[in-house]
C-alpha positions as CSV (number, residue, x, y, z in Angstrom):
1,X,0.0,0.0,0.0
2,X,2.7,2.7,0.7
3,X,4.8,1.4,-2.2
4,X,1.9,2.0,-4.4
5,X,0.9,6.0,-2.6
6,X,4.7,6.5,-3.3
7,X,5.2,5.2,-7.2
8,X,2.1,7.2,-7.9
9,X,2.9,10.2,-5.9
10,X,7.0,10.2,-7.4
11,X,5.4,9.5,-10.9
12,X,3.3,12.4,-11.6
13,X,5.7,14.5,-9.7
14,X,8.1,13.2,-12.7
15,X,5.9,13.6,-15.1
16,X,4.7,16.8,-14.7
17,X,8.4,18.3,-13.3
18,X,9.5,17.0,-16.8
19,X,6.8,18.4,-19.0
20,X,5.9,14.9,-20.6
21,X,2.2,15.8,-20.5
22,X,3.2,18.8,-23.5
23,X,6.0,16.6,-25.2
24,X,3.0,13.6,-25.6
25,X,0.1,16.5,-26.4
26,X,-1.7,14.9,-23.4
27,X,-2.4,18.8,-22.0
28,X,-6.1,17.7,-20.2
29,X,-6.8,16.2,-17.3
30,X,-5.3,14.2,-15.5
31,X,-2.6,14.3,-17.2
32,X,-1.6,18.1,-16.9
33,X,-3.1,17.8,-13.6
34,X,-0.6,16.8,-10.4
35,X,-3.3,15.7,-8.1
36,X,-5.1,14.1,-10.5
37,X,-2.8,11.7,-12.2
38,X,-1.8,11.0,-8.5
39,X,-5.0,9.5,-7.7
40,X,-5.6,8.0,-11.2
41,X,-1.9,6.1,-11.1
42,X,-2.5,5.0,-7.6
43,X,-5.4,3.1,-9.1
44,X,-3.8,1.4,-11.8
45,X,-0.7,1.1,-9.6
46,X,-2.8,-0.6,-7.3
47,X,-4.2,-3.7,-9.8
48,X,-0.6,-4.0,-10.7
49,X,1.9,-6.7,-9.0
50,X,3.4,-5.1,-6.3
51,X,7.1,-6.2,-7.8
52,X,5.9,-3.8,-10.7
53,X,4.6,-0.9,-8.1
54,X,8.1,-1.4,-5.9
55,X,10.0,-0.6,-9.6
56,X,8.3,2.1,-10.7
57,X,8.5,3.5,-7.4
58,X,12.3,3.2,-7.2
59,X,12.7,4.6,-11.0
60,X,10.3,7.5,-10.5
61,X,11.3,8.4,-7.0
62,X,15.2,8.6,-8.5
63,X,14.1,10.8,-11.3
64,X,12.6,13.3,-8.5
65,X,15.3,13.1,-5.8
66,X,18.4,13.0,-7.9
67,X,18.8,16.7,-9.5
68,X,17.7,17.7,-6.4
69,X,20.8,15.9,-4.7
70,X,22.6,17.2,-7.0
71,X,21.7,20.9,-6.6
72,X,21.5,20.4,-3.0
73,X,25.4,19.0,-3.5
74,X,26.6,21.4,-5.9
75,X,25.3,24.8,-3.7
């Protein structure tokens, strides 16, 4: 359950940090929406095997976190 509120949380955090939603033409809800694609991932997040939740979590949540280590390192 937490793996799956932090995959979807860290994946449209990703996806909307890295403008995806224009690059794909997908600029309507939920995809140009934060919130939104947060609840709608954690659904389909949820039906999927936790091994696959666990991996998108670690991929997305590194995406997020590493340029702001790296700011945070190079400040």
């Amino acid at each position: 359950m937490i793996s799956t509120l932090i995959a979807s949380v860290f994946f449209s955090v990703y996806f909307n940090m890295t403008n995806l939603h224009q690059s794909f033409k997908l600029d309507f809800k939920p995809f140009n929406c934060t919130p939104c694609l947060s609840v709608w991932s954690a659904v389909v997040f949820y039906l999927l095997p936790i091994q696959i939740t666990e991996l998108i979590a670690l991929f997305f949540s590194a995406g997020v976190i590493g340029p702001y280590l790296f700011r945070f390192i190079h400040k």
